[in-house]
C-alpha positions, 0 to 999 in steps of 0.5 A, a space after each residue: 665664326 670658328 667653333 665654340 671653344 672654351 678657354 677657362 681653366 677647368 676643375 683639377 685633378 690630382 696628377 703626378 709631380 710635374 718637371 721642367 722640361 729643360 730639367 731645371 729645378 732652380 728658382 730661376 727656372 721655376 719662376 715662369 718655367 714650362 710645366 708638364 702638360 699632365 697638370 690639369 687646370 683648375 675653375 674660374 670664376 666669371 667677374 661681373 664688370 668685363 665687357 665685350 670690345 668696343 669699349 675700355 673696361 677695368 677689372 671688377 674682380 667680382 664673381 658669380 656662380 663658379 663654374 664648377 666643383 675645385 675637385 670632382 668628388 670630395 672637394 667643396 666648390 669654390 664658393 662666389 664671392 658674397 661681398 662684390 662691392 669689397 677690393 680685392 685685398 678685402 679679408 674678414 677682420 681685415 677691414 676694406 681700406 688695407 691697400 699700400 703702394 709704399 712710395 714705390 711707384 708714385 709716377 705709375 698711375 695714368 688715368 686708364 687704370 686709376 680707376 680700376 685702382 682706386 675702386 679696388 678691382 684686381 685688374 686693369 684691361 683695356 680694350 680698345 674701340 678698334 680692336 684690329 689687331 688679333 694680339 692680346 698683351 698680358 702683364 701678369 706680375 707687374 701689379 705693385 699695390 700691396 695690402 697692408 695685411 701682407 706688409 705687417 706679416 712680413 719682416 722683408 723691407 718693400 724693395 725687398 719684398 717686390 724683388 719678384 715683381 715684373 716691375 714697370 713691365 706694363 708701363 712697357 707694353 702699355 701701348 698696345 691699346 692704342 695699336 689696336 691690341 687688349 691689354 690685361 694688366 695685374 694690379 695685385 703684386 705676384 708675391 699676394 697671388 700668382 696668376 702664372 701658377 695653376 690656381 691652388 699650387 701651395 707648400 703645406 709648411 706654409 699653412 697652420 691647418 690641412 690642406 684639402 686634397 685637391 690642392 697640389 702640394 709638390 712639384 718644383 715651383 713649390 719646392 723653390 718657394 714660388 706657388 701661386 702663394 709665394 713663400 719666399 721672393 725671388 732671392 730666396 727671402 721668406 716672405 711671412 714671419 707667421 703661418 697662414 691659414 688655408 681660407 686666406 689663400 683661397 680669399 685670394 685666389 677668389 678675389 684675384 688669379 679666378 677674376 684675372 683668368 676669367 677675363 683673359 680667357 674671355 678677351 682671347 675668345 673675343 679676339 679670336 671669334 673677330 679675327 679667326 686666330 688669337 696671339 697671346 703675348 704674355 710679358 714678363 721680366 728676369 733679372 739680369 743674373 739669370 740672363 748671365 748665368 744661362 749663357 754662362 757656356 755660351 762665348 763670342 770673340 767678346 766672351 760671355 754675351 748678355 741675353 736680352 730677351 727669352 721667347 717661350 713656346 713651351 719648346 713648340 708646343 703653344 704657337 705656331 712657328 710663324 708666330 716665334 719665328 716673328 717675334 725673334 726676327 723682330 727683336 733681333 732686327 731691334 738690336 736685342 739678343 734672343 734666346 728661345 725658351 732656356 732658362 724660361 719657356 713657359 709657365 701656366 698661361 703660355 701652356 693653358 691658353 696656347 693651343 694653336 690647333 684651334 686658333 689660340 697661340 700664345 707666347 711668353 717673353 722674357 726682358 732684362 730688367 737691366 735693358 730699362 730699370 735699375 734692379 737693385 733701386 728698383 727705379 726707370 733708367 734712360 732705357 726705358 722709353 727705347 725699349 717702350 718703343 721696341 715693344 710696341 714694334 713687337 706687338 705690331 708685327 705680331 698682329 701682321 702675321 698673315 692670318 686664319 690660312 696659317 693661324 686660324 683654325 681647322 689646321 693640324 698645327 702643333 
C-alpha cells in the first residue's frame, strides 16, 4: 500500500498575484491556464453519499464538519451545510425547486445520472465495479442545469449564458466507466461555480458588501472576469444586471466546488492506493477562435493549421513525460493536431492534484469544439460519435502505461 497522502485542498493563505506562465493575460489563457504554484489551495468539505469502488455512486453534495478554518486566524470556517437534504441550488429565500435546463440539452440525460439530477446532487461520479484501469476522467464545466435564481438575474439569453459551458464534453468521454476508469462529472454549469479556480477567486466589483480577507482578489483570471464566480461568460458578456452578496458565493461554493473537490481527491486516492499510481485526465473544451488565433504564427505548405487538441502538464510540472508523451502519441496517431500546453496548460485541478512525485499525475486536455458541435447552436454535429470513440481510445492507452516502476511512488520524478 503507498504512503498515506492527502489530496484535499488545504486552508488559503494570502499570496502574491499569480501570472500565467506563457505570460497570457487573455480570457483565453485565463480560462484553464496554469496558475503559479505560490497560490495556496483552499478547504474541502467531505460530501456524505461518496462510496469507495465497487459500486456507481452520485454526487450527494452534502457536507460534514470542514476540514479546517478558510484562513489561519482572523477568518471564520467554512461552516457544514445544515440543510442536507436541500439541492445544490438551494439559497435562503430562494425555495428548493429553482433548477432549469432551458430545452437546451433534452437528449442529454442517460439513466447513470438522472438521478444524481433529479435529487439535486452537485455531481455525478460513476465508479465502475471493476476499477482496472488507474485513470480517473473528470469533466468539470460540462454541467448545463442552470438555477432559476442565475436566470432571472441575468440579461444574457441561455445559448448565450452557456457560452462558457464545456458543452457535451462528458457525453465525450462517458465511456470510461465502462473501460474500467471513475468518471466525475459537474451537473452545475461553470458560470454558477468554477471548480477549475482556487475555491474563493472573486472580483470585489461584483459583490454588494467587503470581502474577507482571506479571499483572493487579484490576479489574471480575475481581471478577465473568470473566478470561481464568473462575472462575464467566455465572449465577454457580463453575467449579472445586479451585485451580489458575499454569502451567495460561499452557499455555492458549499454546495458545489467543497463536495466536487472532496470526491475528486477521494477517488484518485482510491485509484491510486489499488493500483499504485493514479492519472488524472481533466477534460475540457475550447472554442475553435482560441485554436485559431494560437497558431496565428505557425504556417504549413496549407497556410494556417487548426488545433485540435491541447495537452497541458503545467509545462512538465504535473505528470510524468510517459504520461504526455502517450497521450500526444495517441491522438496524433487518431488523426488530430496536438499542441502542448499553448494557449491552455493547465488550471487548479491540473496543478493541485498533479504531483507525480507521489504517484498522482494529472493531465488537462483541451478539444475544439468545432471537432463535435455546432458552437454558435450550441447543438451535436456528425463528429460527435467519431471523437466519442477516439476518446475512449485515449483513456484506454493511458491506463496501459506501464506502471508503479515508472509512475508509481518513491521515485524522484517531477
Amino acid at each position: 500500500m503507498s504512503e498515506a497522502f492527502d489530496l484535499a485542498p488545504d486552508a488559503p493563505t494570502p499570496t502574491a498575484d499569480p501570472v500565467n506562465r506563457d505570460g497570457r493575460d487573455s480570457a483565453a489563457s485565463a480560462s484553464n491556464d496554469v496558475q503559479d504554484p505560490t497560490i495556496a489551495s483552499t478547504p474541502s468539505v467531505q460530501p456524505s453519499g461518496v462510496d469507495t469502488p465497487g459500486t456507481s455512486v452520485r454526487g450527494s453534495g452534502r457536507s460534514t464538519a470542514p476540514r479546517g478554518d478558510l484562513a489561519p486566524d482572523h477568518a471564520s470556517p467554512l461552516a457544514p451545510d445544515t440543510g442536507a437534504s436541500r439541492p445544490w441550488w438551494f439559497h435562503p429565500g430562494d425555495g428548493d425547486t429553482e433548477i432549469s435546463n432551458p430545452g437546451l440539452d433534452k437528449e442529454m440525460d442517460g439513466t447513470a445520472c438522472r438521478e444524481a439530477r433529479e435529487n439535486g446532487h452537485p455531481f455525478c461520479l460513476e465508479v465502475p465495479k471493476d476499477a482496472g484501469l488507474p485513470v480517473v476522467v473528470a469533466s468539470p464545466h460540462s454541467g448545463n442545469h442552470y438555477p432559476h435564481t442565475l436566470l432571472s438575474r441575468s440579461a444574457l439569453d441561455p445559448t448565450t449564458l452557456r457560452s462558457s459551458e464545456d458543452a457535451f464534453v462528458d457525453e465525450l468521454f462517458a465511456s470510461a466507466p465502462g473501460l474500467g476508469a471513475p468518471f466525475l462529472h459537474a451537473l452545475f454549469p461553470r458560470v454558477w461555480v468554477d471548480v477549475n479556480r482556487e475555491a474563493f477567486e472573486l472580483d470585489p466589483a461584483m459583490f454588494q458588501d467587503r470581502l474577507p480577507d482571506y479571499v483572493i482578489t487579484r490576479n489574471a483570471r480575475i481581471a478577465a472576469g473568470l473566478g470561481t464566480i464568473a462575472r462575464v461568460v467566455a465572449n465577454a458578456a457580463p453575467v449579472y444586471t445586479t451585485k451580489l452578496e458575499f454569502a451567495e458565493a460561499e452557499t455555492r461554493i458549499r454546495h458545489c466546488w467543497s463536495p466536487y473537490h472532496a470526491a475528486l481527491s477521494q477517488v484518485l486516492e482510491d485509484t491510486r492506493e489499488h493500483h499504485g499510481h493514479a492519472i488524472l485526465l481533466d477534460c475540457h473544451s475550447m472554442p475553435s477562435a482560441a485554436a485559431a488565433a494560437a497558431l496565428r504564427t505557425e504556417r504549413d505548405e496549407r497556410g494556417y493549421r487548426q488545433i485540435d487538441v491541447v495537452l497541458g502538464d503545467c509545462h512538465g510540472i504535473s505528470c510524468h513525460p510517459d504520461v504526455m508523451a502517450t497521450a500526444e502519441a495517441c491522438l496524433k496517431d487518431l488523426g488530430y493536431r496536438v499542441r502542448r500546453n499553448s494557449p491552455y496548460a493547465g488550471g487548479f485541478v491540473t496543478r493541485h492534484y498533479g504531483r507525480p512525485r507521489v504517484g498522482v499525475h494529472a493531465l488537462q486536455i483541451e478539444l475544439n469544439r468545432s471537432l463535435y458541435m455546432d458552437e454558435r447552436k450550441i447543438e451535436r454535429h456528425e463528429g460527435m460519435a467519431r471523437v466519442a470513440d477516439d476518446m475512449a481510445t485515449l483513456v484506454a492507452r493511458l491506463g496501459s502505461i506501464a506502471p508503479p516502476a515508472n509512475l508509481g511512488t518513491g521515485n524522484a520524478i517531477s
